[in-house]
C-alpha positions as CSV (number, residue, x, y, z in Angstrom):
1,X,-23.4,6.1,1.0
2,X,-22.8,9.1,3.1
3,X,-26.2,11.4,4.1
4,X,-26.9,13.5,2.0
5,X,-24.6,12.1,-1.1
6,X,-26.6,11.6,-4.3
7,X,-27.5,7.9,-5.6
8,X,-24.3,6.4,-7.9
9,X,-25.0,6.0,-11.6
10,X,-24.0,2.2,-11.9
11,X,-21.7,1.6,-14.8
12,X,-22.7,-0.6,-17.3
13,X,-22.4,-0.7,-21.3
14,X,-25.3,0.9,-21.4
15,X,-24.7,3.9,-20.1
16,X,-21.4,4.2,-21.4
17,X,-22.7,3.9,-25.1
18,X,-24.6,6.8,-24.1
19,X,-21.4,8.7,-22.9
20,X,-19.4,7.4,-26.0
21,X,-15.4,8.1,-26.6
22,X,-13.8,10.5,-29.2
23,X,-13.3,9.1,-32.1
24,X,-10.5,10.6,-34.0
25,X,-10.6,9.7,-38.0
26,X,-6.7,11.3,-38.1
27,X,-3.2,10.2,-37.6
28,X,-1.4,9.5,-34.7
29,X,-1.5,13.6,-34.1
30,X,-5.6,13.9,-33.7
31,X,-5.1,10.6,-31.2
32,X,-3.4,12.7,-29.0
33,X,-0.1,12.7,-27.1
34,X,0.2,11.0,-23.7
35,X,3.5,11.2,-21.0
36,X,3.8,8.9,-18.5
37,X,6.2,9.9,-16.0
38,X,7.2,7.8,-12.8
39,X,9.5,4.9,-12.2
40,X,12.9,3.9,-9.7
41,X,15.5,1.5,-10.1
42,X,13.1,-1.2,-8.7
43,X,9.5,-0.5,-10.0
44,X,9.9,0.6,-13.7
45,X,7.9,-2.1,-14.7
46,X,4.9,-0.2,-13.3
47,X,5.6,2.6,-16.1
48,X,5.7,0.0,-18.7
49,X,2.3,-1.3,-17.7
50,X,1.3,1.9,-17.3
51,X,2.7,3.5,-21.0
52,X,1.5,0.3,-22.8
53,X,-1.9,1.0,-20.8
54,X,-2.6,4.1,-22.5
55,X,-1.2,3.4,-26.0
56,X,-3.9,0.1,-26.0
57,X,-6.7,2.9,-24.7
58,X,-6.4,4.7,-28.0
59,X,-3.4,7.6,-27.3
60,X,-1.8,8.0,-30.9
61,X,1.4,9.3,-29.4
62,X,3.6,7.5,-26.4
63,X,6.7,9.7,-24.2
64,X,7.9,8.2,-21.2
65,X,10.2,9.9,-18.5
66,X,11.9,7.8,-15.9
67,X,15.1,7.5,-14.1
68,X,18.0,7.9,-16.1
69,X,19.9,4.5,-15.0
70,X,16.9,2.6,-16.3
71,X,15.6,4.7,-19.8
72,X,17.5,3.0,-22.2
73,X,15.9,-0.3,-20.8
74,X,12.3,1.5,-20.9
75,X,13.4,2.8,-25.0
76,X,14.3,-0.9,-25.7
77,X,10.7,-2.4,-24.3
78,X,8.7,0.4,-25.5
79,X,9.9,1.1,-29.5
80,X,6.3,3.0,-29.4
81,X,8.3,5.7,-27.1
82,X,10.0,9.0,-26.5
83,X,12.0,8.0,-23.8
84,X,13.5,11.0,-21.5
85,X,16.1,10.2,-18.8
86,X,15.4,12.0,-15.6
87,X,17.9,12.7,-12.6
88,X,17.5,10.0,-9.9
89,X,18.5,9.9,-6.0
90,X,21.1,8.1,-4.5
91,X,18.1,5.7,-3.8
92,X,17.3,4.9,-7.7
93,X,14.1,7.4,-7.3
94,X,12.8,10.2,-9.6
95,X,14.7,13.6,-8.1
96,X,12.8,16.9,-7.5
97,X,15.4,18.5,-10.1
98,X,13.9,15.9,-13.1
99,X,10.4,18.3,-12.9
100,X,12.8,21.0,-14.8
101,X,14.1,18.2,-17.4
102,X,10.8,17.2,-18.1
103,X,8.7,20.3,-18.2
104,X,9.0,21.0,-21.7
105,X,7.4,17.4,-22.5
106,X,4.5,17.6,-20.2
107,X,3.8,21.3,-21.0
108,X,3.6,20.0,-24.3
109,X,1.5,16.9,-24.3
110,X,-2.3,16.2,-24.5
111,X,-2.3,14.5,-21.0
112,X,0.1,13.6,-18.5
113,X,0.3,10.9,-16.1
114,X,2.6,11.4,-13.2
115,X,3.2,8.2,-10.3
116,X,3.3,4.8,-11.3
117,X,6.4,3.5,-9.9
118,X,7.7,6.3,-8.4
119,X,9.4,6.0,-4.7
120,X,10.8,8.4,-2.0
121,X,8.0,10.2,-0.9
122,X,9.6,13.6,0.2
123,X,11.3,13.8,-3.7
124,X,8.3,13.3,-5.4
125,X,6.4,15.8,-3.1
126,X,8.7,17.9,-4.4
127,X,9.0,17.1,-7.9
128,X,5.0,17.8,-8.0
129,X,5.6,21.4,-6.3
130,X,8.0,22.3,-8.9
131,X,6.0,20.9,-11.9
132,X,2.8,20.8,-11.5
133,X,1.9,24.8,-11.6
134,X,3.3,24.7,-14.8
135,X,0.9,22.0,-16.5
136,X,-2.7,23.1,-17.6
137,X,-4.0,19.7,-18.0
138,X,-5.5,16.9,-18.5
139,X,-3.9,14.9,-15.7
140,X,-3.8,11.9,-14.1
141,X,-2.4,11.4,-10.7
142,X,-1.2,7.8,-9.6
143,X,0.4,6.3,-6.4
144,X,3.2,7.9,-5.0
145,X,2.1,10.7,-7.4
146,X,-1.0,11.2,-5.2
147,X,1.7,12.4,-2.3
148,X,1.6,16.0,-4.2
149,X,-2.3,16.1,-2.7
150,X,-1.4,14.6,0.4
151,X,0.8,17.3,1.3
152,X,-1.6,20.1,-0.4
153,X,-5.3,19.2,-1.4
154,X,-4.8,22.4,-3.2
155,X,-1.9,22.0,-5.7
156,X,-3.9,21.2,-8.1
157,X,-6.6,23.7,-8.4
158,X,-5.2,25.9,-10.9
159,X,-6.1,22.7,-13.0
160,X,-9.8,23.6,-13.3
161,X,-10.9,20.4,-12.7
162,X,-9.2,18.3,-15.6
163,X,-7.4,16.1,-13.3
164,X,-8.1,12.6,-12.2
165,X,-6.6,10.6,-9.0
166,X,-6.4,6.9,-9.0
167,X,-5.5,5.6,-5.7
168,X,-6.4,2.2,-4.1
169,X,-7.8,2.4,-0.2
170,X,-4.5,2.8,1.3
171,X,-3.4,6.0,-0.9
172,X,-6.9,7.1,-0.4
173,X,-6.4,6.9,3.6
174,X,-3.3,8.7,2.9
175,X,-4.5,11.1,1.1
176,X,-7.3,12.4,3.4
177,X,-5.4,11.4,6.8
178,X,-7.6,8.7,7.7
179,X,-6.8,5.2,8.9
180,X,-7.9,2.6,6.1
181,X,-10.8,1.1,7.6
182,X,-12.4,4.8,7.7
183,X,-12.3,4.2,3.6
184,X,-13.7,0.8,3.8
185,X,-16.6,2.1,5.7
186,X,-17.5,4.5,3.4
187,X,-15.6,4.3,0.3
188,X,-18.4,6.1,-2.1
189,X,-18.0,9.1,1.0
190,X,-14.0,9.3,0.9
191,X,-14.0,8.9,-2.8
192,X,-16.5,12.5,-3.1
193,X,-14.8,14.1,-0.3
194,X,-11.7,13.7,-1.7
195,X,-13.4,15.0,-5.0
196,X,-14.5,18.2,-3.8
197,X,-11.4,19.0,-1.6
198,X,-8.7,18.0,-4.5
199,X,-11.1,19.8,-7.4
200,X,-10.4,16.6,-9.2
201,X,-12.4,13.5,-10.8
202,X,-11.3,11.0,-8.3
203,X,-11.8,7.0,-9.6
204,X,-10.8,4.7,-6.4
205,X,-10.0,1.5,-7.4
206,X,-11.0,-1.9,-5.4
207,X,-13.4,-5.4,-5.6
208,X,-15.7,-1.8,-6.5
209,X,-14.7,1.0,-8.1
210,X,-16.6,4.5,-7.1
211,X,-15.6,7.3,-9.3
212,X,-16.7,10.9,-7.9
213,X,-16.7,14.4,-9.6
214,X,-16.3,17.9,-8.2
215,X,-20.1,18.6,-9.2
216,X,-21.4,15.8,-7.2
217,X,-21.9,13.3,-9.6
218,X,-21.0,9.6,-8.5
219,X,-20.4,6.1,-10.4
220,X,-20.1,2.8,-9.0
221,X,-18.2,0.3,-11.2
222,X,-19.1,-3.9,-10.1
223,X,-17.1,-5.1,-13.2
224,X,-13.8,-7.1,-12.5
225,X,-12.9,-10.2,-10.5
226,X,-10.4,-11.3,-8.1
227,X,-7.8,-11.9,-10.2
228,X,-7.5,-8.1,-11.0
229,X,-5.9,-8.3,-7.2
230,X,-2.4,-8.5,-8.4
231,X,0.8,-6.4,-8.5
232,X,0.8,-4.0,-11.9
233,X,-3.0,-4.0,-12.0
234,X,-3.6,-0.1,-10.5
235,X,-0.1,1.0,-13.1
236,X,-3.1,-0.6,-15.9
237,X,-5.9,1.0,-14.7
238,X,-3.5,4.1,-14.3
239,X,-2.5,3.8,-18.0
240,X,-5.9,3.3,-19.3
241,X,-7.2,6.9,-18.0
242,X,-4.3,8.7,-19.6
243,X,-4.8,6.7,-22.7
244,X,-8.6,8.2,-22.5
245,X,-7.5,11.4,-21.5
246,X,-5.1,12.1,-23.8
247,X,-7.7,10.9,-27.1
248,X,-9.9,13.5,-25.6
249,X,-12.1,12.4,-22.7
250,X,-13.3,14.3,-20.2
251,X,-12.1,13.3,-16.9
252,X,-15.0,11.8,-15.4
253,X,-15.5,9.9,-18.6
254,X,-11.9,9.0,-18.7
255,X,-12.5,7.6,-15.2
256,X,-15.7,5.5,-15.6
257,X,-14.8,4.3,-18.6
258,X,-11.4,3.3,-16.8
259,X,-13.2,1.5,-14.3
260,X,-15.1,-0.4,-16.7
261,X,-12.4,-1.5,-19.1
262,X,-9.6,-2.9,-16.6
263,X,-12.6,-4.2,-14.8
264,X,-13.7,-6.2,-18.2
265,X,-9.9,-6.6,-19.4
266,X,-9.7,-9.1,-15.8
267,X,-13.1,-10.6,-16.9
268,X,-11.9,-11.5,-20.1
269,X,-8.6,-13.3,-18.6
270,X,-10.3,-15.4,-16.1
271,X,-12.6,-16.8,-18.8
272,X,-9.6,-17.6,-21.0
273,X,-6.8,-18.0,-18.6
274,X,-8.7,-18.7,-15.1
275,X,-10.0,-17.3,-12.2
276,X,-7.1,-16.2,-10.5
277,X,-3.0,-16.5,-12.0
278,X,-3.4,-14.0,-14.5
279,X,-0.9,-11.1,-14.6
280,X,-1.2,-7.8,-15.1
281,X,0.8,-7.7,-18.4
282,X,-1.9,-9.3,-19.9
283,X,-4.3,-6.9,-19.4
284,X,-3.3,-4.0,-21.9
285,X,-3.8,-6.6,-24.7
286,X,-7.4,-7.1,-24.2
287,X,-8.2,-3.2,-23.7
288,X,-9.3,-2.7,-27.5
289,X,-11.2,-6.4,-27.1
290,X,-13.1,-4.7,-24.4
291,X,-13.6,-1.0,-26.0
292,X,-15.2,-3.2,-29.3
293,X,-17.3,-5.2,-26.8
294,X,-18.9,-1.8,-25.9
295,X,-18.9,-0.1,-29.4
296,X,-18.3,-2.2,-32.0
């Protein structure tokens, strides 16, 4: 821990029965509406992960925006889904010009979830400037989504604080201009720095997740194993915080509780499937397994 940083609050069940979920006793309405947007020619998987993620979490209502070569292949795997085609690059990325095509959708949802999959890192810089001024919040903030704070820690001010960032080390580095090995020095430090500078919940995933609020507050997450270190596994953890955020977490709960469940989710697996092997389509399954473990 950095001087002068406060003591984490270490996540256990514990205190997370103490800091329980909303429970909606509606429809799908009063479970709340999440839009995941993100996705290229080559990475859409990462936004299925990510949508079925968020539905397994507890959102009531699923709406997916991705490149429009690749939507009626993202309709077909999710039949949960409002699927909106976006302009896409030359490359096969998400354009600036799809922030205009989707605004109506993420102005209009409970949360939004902007990154997993995305690629070109100049378009989405500017697909965040032309869309994110617009949206009020909740939001979460993934992967090449987190290149919108990168180029301004500020951009998402405005938001008031209902925004959480997701990034592993290396996005982390990026996002506060640091080489890597600055994070792993002190990741509790770059994860609260980041905090206070963005105005944002940030959750930084890893063998240890710290999770950091604007206030000051700090959580360190031990759950998880080894396994968890596999391609799709940050798009789940991703998913999992919309999911929350959009059945009416706050954002710091959203986070911990994040941290927790994909960090039980890849306990679960290596019990039943082994230590290492398991993939990260697997994990969205045991979400509501882990969320009962904790309440029942």
């Amino acid at each position: 821990m950095s001087l002068g940083s406060p003591d984490p609050t270490p996540v256990s069940q514990d205190v997370l029965r103490g800091w329980q979920l909303p429970e909606p006793s509606g429809g799908k309405n009063s479970r709340g509406s999440i839009l995941v947007i993100g996705g290229s020619t080559e990475t859409v998987g990462a936004v299925l992960l990510a949508a079925e993620a968020a539905m397994r979490a507890g959102a009531g209502k699923l709406q997916v925006a991705t490149v429009a070569s690749l939507a009626p292949f993202a309709a077909a795997a999710l039949p949960e889904a409002l699927v909106r085609a976006l302009p896409e690059t030359d490359g096969g990325a998400v354009s600036a010009a799809a922030a205009d095509v989707v605004r109506d959708l993420a102005e209009a949802a409970d949360a939004v979830l902007i990154g997993p999959g995305m690629a070109d890192t100049e378009e989405t810089q500017a697909f965040g400037a032309r869309l994110l001024p617009h949206l009020r919040g909740p939001l979460a903030l993934d992967a090449l989504g987190l290149s919108c704070v990168s180029a301004d820690e500020a951009c998402i001010h405005h938001l008031d604080g209902r925004v959480v960032l997701t990034p592993n080390p290396t996005e982390m580095a990026y996002a506060l201009h640091r080489e890597e090995d600055e994070i792993e020095d002190d990741p509790a430090g770059a994860t609260a720095d980041l905090s206070a500078r963005t105005r944002a919940v940030v959750g930084l995933g890893g063998a240890t997740s710290w999770i950091a609020a604007p206030d000051g507050r700090i959580w360190r997450d031990d759950s998880g194993t080894a396994g968890l270190g596999v391609s799709g596994s940050g798009d789940v953890r991703a998913g999992i915080t919309g999911g929350l955020l959009a059945r009416g977490a706050e954002p710091a709960q959203a986070a911990v509780w994040a941290a927790y469940l994909h960090g039980r989710c890849g306990e679960r697996l290596a019990s039943s499937v082994g230590p290492l092997g398991f993939l990260a389509r697997e994990l969205p399954a045991e979400v509501p397994r882990a969320l009962a473990e904790v309440v029942p």
